[in-house]
C-alpha atoms as one frame of an Amber mdcrd trajectory, in Angstrom:
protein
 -15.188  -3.723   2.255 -13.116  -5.315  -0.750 -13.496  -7.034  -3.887 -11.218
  -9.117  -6.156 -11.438  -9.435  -9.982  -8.685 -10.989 -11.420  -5.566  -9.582
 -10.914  -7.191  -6.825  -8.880  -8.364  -5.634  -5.460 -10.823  -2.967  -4.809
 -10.847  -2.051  -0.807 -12.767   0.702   0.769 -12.806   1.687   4.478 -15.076
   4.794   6.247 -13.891   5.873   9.196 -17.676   7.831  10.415 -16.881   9.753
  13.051 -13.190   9.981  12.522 -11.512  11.162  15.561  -9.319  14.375  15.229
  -6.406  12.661  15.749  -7.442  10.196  12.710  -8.186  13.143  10.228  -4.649
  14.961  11.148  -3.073  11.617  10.570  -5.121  11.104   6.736  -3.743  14.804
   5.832  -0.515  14.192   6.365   0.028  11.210   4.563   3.592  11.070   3.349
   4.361  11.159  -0.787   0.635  12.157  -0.873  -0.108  14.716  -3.722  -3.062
  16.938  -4.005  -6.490  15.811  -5.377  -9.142  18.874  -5.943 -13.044  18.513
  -6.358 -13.263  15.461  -3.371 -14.408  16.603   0.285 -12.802  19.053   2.449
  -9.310  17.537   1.449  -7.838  14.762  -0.345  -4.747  13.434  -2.113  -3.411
  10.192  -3.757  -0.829   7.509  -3.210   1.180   5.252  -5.273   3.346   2.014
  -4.001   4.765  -0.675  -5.558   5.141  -0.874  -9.242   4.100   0.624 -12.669
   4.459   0.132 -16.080   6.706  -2.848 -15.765   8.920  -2.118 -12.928  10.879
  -5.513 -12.711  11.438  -6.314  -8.738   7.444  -7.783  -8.556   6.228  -5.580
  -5.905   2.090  -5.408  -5.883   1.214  -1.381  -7.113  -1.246   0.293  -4.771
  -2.928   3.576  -5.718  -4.514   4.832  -2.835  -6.988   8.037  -1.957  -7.277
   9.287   1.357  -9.770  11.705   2.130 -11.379  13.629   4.525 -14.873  15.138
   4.625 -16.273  16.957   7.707 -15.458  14.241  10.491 -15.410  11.411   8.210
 -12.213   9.760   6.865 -12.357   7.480   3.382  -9.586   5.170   1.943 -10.660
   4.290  -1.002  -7.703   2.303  -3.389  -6.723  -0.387  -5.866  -4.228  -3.087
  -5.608  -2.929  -4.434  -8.673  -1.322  -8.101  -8.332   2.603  -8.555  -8.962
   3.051 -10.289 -12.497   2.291 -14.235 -11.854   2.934 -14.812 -15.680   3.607
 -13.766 -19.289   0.999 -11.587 -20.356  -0.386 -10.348 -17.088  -1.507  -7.459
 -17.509   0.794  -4.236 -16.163  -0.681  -1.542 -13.775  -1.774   1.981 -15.238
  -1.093   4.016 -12.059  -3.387   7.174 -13.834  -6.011   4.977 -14.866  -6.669
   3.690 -11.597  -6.073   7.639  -9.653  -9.054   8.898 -12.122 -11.021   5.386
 -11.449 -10.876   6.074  -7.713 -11.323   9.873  -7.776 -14.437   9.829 -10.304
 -15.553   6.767  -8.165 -15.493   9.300  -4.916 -17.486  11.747  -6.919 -20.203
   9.474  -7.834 -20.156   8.447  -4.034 -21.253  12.134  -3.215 -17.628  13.229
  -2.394 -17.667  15.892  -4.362 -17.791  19.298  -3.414 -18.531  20.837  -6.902
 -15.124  22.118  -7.616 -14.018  20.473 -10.950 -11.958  17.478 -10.367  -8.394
  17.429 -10.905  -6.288  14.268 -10.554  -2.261  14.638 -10.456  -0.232  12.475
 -12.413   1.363   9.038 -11.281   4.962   8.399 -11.062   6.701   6.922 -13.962
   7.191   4.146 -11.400   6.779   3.149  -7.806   9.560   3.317  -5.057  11.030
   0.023  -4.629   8.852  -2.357  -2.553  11.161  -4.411  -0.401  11.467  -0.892
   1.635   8.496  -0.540   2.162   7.065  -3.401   4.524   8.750  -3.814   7.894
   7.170  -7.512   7.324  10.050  -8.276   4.966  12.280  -7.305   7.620  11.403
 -10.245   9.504  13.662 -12.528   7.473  16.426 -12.222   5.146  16.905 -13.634
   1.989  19.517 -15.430   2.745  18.416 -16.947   5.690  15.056 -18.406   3.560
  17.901 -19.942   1.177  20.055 -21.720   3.819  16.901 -22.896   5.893  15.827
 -24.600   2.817  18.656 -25.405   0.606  17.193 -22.648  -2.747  20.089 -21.619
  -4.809  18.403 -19.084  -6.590  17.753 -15.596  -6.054  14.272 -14.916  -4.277
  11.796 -11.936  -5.881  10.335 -10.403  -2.807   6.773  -9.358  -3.124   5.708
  -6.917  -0.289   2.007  -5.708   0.847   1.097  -3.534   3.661   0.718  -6.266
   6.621   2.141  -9.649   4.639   5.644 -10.351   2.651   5.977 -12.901   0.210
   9.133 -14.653  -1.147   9.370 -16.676  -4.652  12.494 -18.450  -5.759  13.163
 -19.360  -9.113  11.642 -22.893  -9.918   8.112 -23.213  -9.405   7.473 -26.044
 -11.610  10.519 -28.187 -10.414  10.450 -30.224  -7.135  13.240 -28.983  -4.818
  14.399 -26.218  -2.957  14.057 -23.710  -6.028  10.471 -24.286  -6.299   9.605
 -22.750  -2.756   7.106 -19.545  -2.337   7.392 -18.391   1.540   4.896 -15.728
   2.659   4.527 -13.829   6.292   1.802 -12.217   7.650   1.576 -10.135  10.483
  -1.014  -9.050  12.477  -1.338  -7.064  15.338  -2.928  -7.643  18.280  -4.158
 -11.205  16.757  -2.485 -13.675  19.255  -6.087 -14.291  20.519  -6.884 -16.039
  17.888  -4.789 -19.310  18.497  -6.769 -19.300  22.117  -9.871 -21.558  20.001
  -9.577 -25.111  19.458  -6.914 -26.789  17.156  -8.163 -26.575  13.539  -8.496
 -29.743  10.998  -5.060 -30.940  10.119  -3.306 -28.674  13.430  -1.124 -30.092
  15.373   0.741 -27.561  18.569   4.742 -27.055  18.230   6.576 -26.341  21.289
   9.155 -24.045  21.812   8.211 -21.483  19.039   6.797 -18.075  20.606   3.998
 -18.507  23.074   1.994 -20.679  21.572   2.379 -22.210  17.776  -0.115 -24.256
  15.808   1.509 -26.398  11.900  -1.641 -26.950   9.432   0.192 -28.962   6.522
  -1.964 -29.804   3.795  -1.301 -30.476  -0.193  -3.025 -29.465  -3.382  -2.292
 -30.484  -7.627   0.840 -28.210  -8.973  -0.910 -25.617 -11.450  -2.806 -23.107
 -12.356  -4.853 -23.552  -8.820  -1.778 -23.220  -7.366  -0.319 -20.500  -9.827
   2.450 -22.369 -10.450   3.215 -24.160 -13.822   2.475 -27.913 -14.221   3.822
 -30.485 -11.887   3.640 -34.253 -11.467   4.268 -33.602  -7.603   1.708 -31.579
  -5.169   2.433 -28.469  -3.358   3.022 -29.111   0.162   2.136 -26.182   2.328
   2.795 -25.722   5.567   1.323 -22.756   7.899   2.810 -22.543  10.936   0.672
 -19.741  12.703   2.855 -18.590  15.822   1.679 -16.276  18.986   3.949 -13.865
  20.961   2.280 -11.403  23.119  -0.158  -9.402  21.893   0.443 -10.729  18.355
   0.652 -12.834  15.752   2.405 -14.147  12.811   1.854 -16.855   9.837   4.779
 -17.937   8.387   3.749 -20.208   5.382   6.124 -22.758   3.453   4.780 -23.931
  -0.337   7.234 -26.016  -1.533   6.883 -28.916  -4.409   8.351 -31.694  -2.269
  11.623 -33.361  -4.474  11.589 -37.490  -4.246  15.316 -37.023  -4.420  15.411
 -33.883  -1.273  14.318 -33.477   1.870  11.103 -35.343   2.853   7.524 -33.742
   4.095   9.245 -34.094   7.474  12.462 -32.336   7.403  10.896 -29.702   5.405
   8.811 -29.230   8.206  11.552 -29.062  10.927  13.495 -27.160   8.328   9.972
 -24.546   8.662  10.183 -24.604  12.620  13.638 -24.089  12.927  13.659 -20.954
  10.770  10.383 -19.476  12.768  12.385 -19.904  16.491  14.546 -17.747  15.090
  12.176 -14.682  13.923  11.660 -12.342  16.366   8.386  -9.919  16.084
């Protein structure tokens, strides 16, 4: 179960029975540190950033515990910065928001509750998330043309990439997100979705969905007289599968709608998983 407000996430998963194997793997969580009060055991998690950590990465404070044969995850997800003024994670805030939240979920086990402290700040994302190993950097900037630097923005199953022009048609203005997921090639088997069309030679099967929307706020990307163009190309291979997604304000003077797309396809042959 999960809920969004704002800039953050709220996700909660029970695992009731939890197989042994699941419980040994929730207890030894790595860079977990010790929660007391909260079931039979329990400890807490923080990834990404806090307190202003420039690099963009999405902070995730996380609880795992355990409770008889029943496993909870119970965290928050605070959004990367989109824009002045967002607001900046408070990795303690959230630890005692999730711990007294167990508590009041009948978690407790009438010790008195004692959270540990968050780090000053969170390890640096872009190790974090084999996802981002799919591409390079580098590679993102000579498939499309960007001259600027991209900000990587790791989660957990999905990588995201934003250069440095959102508002300005071109190259720069591109935002290039993966998602992987495992064991999901089954679900290109259905019929071809509104706007599909198949792509051949790109993994096992491979299905483009290009549609466009106003430059924005919708969008969160400043004010533009030209749409975002975005383009998901959704590829299977094996077992699994990925969706490589291309937003890019479209330049009148650049590449058009269709070489951006073959500029897409090209780069995707090329990514194994």
């Amino acid at each position: 179960m999960s809920k969004y407000d704002k800039v953050l996430a709220l996700s909660v998963s029970l695992t009731s029975p939890a197989s042994a194997a699941q419980i040994a793997e929730t207890k030894k969580a790595a860079d977990c540190s010790a929660v007391d009060g909260i079931g039979d055991f329990a400890c807490m998690q923080w990834t990404g950033w806090f307190r202003g950590e420039p690099g963009g990465a999405s902070a995730n404070t996380v609880l795992k515990a355990v409770r008889g044969n029943e496993s909870l995850d119970l965290r928050i997800v605070a959004m990367p910065p989109l824009a002045a003024g967002t607001p900046v994670p408070d990795g303690n805030a959230s630890a005692h928001a999730l711990a007294q939240a167990a508590v009041d979920g009948g978690w407790g086990n009438g010790s008195e509750l004692r959270v540990p402290h968050a780090p000053p700040v969170g390890p640096q994302a872009s190790t974090n998330s084999p996802v981002c190993a799919l591409v390079s950097t580098d590679a993102l900037k000579q498939a499309f043309g960007a001259t600027t630097q991209a900000q990587v923005l790791p989660g957990e199953g999905s990588c995201r990439y934003r250069f440095g022009a959102l508002g300005t048609p071109g190259p720069d203005s591109l935002v290039f997100a993966i998602e992987l997921h495992q064991g999901g090639a089954a679900a290109l088997s259905g019929p071809l979705p509104p706007d599909g069309q198949n792509i051949q030679g790109v993994g096992d099967k491979a299905i483009l969905v290009t549609r466009s929307e106003p430059g924005g706020p919708k969008s969160l990307r400043p004010e533009s007289d030209v749409p975002v163009t975005i383009m998901s190309l959704m590829v299977a291979r094996g077992q699994n599968m990925a969706i490589f997604t291309a937003q890019i304000l479209i330049s009148p003077d650049g590449p058009t709608d269709e070489q951006t797309r073959d500029q897409l396809i090209t780069l995707v042959k090329g990514i194994d998983f």
